[in-house]
N, C-alpha and C positions, 0 to 999 in steps of 0.2 A: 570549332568554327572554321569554315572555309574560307583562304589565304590566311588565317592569323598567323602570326609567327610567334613561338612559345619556347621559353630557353627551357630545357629540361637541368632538374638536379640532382647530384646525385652527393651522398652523404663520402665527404673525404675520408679517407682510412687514417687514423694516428699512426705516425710513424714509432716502433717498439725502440728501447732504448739505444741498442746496438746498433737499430738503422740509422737513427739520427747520430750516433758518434760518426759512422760511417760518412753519411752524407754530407755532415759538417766538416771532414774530410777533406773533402770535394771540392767544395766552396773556397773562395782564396779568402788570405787572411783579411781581420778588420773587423767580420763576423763576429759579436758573442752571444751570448744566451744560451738555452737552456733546451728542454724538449715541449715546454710550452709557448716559448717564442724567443724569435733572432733579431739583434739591431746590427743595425750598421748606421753609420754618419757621413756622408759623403760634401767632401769641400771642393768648390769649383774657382776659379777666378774669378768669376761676375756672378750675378744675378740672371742675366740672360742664358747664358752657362747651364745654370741650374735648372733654370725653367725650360731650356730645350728637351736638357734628360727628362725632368718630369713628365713632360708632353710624350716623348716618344717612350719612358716606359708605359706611360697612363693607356695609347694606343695598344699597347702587348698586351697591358691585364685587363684591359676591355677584351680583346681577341679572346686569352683565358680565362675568362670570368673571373676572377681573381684578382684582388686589390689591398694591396699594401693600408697599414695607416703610416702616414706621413708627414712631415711639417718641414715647411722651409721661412728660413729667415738667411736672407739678403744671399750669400755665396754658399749656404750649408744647406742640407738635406737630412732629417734625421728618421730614419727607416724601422716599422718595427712589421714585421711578418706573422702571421698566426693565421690556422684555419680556423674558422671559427666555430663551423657546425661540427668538426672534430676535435674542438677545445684543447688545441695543442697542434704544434707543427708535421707539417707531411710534407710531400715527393711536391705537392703546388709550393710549397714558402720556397724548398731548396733548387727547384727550376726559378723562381722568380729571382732570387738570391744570386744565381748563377746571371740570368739576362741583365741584371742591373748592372754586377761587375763588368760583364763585356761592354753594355755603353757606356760604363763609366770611363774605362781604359781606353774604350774609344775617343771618347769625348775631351778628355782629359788629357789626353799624349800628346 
């Protein structure tokens, strides 16, 4: 159809075992999990705090199609990562992994 806008998709590759030691590597501590999925728990001082990060990482995994499951209650955040049409983590959980740290450091310092 002409003007439609249509996201295309394309199936994630699993990351093999030695890639995910590696890229769990990467990633600063706080990370645990497995090669089918990574948590992380991040604590803020407030509520507003927390809901900023949400917001701004929620704008990034919109941008990468790519979205966390998540849950927050009042100053916490509990993070859990997985691709799903690759039924196990890849290179999208360990990029997302990585941007959350940075605003978190950011946010948080």
């Amino acid at each position: 159809m002409k003007g439609r806008v249509t996201r295309r998709h394309f199936l994630s590759q699993a990351l093999w075992p030695r890639q995910w030691r590696n890229g769990m590597s990467e990633i600063p501590q706080g990370w645990s999990g497995d090669d089918q999925r990574i948590s992380r728990v991040f604590k803020f001082n407030s509520f507003a705090e927390a809901l900023a990060f949400m917001v701004e990482v929620g704008l990034y995994c919109e941008r990468a199609d790519h979205h966390p499951e998540w849950k927050n209650i009042y100053n916490k955040i509990w993070v859990e990562l997985t691709t799903h049409d690759a039924g196990r983590v890849t290179d999208k959980d360990l990029a997302l992994a990585q941007h959350m740290d940075k605003v978190f450091s950011r946010r948080s310092g």
